[in-house]
Steps between C-alpha positions, in 0.01 A plus 500: 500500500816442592792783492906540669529700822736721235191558301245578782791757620477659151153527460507704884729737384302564172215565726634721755625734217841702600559542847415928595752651684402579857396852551798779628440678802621887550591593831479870570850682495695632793391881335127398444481361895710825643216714304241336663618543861537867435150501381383296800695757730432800373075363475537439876649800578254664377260315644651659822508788381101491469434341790757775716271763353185335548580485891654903489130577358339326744712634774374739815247736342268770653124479535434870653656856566562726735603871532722557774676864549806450288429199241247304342494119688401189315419198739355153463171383648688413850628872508827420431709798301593374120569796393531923537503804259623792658416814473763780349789600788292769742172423406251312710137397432198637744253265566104491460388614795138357480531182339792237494735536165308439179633206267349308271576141344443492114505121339710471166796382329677637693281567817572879657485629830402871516548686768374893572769763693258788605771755557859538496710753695879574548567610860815654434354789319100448598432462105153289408465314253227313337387144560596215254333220358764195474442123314750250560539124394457232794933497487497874538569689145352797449219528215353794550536839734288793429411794680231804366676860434272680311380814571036574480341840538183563676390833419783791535733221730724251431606187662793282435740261646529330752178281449455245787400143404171372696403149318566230216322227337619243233302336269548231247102399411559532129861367468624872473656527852411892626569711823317793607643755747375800668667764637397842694746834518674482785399787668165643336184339361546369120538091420567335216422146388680329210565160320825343422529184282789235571801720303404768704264755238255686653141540338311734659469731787201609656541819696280538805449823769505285851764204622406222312617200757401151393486345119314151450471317136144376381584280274751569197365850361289643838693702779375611864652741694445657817558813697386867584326768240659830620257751319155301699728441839404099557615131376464414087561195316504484105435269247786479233560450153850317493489455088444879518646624842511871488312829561463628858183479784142670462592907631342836413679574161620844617597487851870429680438125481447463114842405325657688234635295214370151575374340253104400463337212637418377888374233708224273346346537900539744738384484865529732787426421832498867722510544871120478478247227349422390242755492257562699263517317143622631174463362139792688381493246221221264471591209221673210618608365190 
């Protein structure tokens, strides 16, 4: 076969089909590429922004308490101050005088720090007042303050403010974190124990003729506490109810130490240890359920 180079060129071009035009290419306009550093800016500030906070959280934070005569002192583990909450202009806090200051770390979101002021007093004018139970965040804001000023009968007297605090304990076994407090009068015999959840409502108050002086938790629903039965004259510890914290101690149901107006109820255990052996033990209620 046997064909011009003018016909082999036509036969190419018949092949090939029409030539496509070679695909445009859009470049991004000067407002699309100003938008996009904004965007790019404003992401990495930010960005900043999150990681300036992130540090400020993670800043100088306080792992205990202490009660010192005019303020409340957070410090870290080395015993370096953090922070202080001080107490109202002429007041000043009196210390336990048997045991260091009782605090207690409760584990959360956030973790608290509660700390226990026994007494308060203002020297100007020789006023006392009662103790206070503070809760502060590791950074030093306050959650909680709460002091008892009620007012319990035993018999024909009465006895009111100021109640001293003696002991706390915090518990968070059941996700539901909890403080117990005690408290005696300041001047005469009566105590009072009580619950307070983490906004600060109370459920329960168990009434008691002797100084109650030391609280422990058993668990998330089981209380101990610990101190002296005034009507037998010697040492007591009680089993408590905390879903059902109420009632007063085992007494003679007519003499000075019964109280008048508390509600029913008492200690699932009762124990009384007198000068003399052997103890004394009373089943003032005897289901532990």
């Amino acid at each position: 076969m046997f064909a011009d180079t003018s016909e082999i060129d036509a036969w190419l071009k018949e092949r090939r089909g029409p030539a496509e035009p070679a695909a445009a290419v859009t470049l991004p306009s000067r407002h699309f590429r100003h938008g996009f550093g904004a965007a790019a800016a404003l992401l990495a500030l930010f960005g900043g922004g999150i990681l300036w906070w992130a540090a400020m959280a993670a800043g100088p934070q306080a792992s205990r308490v202490e009660v010192r005569p005019g303020a409340i002192v957070g410090l870290d583990d080395a015993g370096v101050r953090i922070w202080e909450h001080p107490f109202p202009r002429g007041e000043r806090a009196f210390p336990f005088g048997h045991r260091p200051d009782v605090f207690d770390v409760s584990p959360g979101r956030p973790p608290l720090l509660f700390a226990a002021v026994t007494l308060r007093g203002r020297p100007d004018d020789e006023a006392t007042l009662g103790g206070q139970v503070f809760s502060f965040t590791p950074r030093g804001a306050v959650r909680l303050a709460f002091g008892f000023d009620e007012t319990v009968r035993f018999g024909s007297a009465s006895y009111g403010p100021p109640w001293a605090i003696t002991d706390l304990r915090t518990t968070a076994a059941d996700e539901r974190r909890r403080v117990v407090v005690a408290a005696h009068h300041h001047t005469w015999w009566p105590s009072l124990v009580t619950i307070l959840d983490d906004d600060g409502r109370r459920h329960g108050t168990f009434v008691h003729a002797g100084w109650i002086e030391y609280v422990r938790w058993l668990g998330s629903d089981r209380l101990v506490v610990a101190g002296y039965a005034q009507e037998r004259a010697g040492g007591m510890a009680a089993l408590l109810d905390a879903r059902a914290l109420g009632g007063e101690g085992p007494v003679a149901p007519d003499g000075p130490f019964a109280c008048t107006g508390c509600e029913r109820g008492g200690p699932l255990r009762y124990v009384v240890m007198p000068m003399g052996w052997p103890p004394i033990i009373s089943s003032w209620r005897s289901d532990l359920s």
